[in-house]
N, C-alpha and C positions, 0 to 999 in steps of 0.2 A: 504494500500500500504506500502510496505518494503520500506526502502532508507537504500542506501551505500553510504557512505561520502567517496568525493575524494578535503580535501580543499586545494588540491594544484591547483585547478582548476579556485578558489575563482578569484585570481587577475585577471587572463584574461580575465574571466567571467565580472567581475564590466568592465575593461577597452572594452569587445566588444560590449556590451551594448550602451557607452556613444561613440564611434569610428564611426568616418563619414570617406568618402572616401573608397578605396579599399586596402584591407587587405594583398594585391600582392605587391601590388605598395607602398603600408607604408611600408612592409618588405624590400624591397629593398632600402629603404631609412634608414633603421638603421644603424650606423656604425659595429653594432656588428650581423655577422651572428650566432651565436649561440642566439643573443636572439631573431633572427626574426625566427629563427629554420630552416636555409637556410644549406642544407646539401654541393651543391651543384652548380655551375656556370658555364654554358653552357657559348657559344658565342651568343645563343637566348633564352633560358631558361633556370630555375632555379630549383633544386629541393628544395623542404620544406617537413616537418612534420605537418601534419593537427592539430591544437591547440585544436579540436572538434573530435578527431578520432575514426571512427564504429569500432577500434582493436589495441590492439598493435601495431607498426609499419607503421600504414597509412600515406602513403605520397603521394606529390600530385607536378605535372608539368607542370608549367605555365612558360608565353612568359615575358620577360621584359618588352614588349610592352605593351600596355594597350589593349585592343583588345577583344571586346566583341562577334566577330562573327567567328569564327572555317573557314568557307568556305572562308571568305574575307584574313585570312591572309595569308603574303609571302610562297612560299611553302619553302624557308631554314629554317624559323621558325618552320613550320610542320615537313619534315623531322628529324631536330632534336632533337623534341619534341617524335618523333617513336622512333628515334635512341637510345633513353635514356631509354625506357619502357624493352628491355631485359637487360639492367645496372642494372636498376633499380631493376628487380626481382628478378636477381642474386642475386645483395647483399643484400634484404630480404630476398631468401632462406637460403645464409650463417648465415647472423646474429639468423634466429628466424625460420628455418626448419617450414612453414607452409606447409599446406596440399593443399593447391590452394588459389588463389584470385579472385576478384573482379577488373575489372578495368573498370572505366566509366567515363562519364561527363555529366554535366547537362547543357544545355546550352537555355541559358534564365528563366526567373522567375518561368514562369509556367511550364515550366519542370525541377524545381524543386533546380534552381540552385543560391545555397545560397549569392556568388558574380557572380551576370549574367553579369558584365559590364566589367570581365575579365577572357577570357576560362581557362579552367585548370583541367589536366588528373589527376584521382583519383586512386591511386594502395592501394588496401588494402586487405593485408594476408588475410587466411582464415584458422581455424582450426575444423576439425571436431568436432560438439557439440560444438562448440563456438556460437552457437544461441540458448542458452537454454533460459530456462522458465524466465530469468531476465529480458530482454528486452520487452519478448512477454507478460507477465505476470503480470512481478513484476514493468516494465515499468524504469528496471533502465540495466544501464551499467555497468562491475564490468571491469577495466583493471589492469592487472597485474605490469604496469610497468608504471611510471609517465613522462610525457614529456622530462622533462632533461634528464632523463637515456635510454629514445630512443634515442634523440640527439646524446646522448654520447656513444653508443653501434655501433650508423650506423657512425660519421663520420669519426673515422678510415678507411675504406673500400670507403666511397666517396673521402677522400684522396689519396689512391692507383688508384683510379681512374682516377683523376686529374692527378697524376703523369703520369700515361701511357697516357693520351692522349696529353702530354706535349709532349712525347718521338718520 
């Protein structure tokens, strides 16, 4: 087996290993949304950047609320959680022009879902031939761009954002 070293990955890795609780709900207790990688602040959810992402640019939309069941929650949390998914694409499209996505949720353990005790919509680019033989093969991931400089590339544009719905 090949390996690709990404050791900017190292610190989060040791820190999610030893992390109890929910990964949603710690983020939003940070003071600092860049290091919880919070692009974005709904009046019911939040958008982030997956610290674990299948590509470039994966981000993901979850409820402030703690809320482990899709069907049980309020529907203004729902709604807005829709409302956010064509936001959301757009400024993926502008920032990193993919060729389509992926958007899903796992909800519950066994379907596969890494924090099942809090729902949360997965948007992740797609570029053709972005599933080569590394993953399938080589059993590894190769990403072009390291977490901060996603961060730092999309929150300009979640800004603009925030501004128009201020207006």
């Amino acid at each position: 087996m090949e390996y690709c070293t990404a050791p900017w990955r190292q610190v989060y890795v040791q820190k999610a290993v030893k992390m109890k609780g929910c990964i949603f709900c710690q983020a939003l207790k940070q003071k600092s949304d860049e290091a919880s990688m919070i692009l974005y602040r709904g009046k019911y959810n939040f958008v982030m950047a997956n610290r674990f992402p299948y590509t470039t640019g994966h981000l993901m939309i979850a409820p402030y609320r703690h809320l482990a069941e899709l069907d049980k929650a309020p529907v203004e949390i729902l709604q807005e959680a829709t409302g956010l998914v064509p936001i959301v694409l757009r400024i993926l499209k502008r920032a990193y022009r993919p060729h389509g996505f992926n958007l899903g949720m796992n909800l519950g353990q066994s379907a596969g879902a890494g924090v099942a005790g809090h729902f949360h919509l997965h948007l992740v680019p797609r570029w053709t031939g972005d599933s080569n033989f590394m993953p399938i093969i080589g059993q590894t991931r190769v990403f072009s761009e390291d977490l901060q400089a996603t961060y730092n590339r999309l929150r300009p544009y979640f800004i603009r954002e925030e501004r128009k719905q201020e207006k």
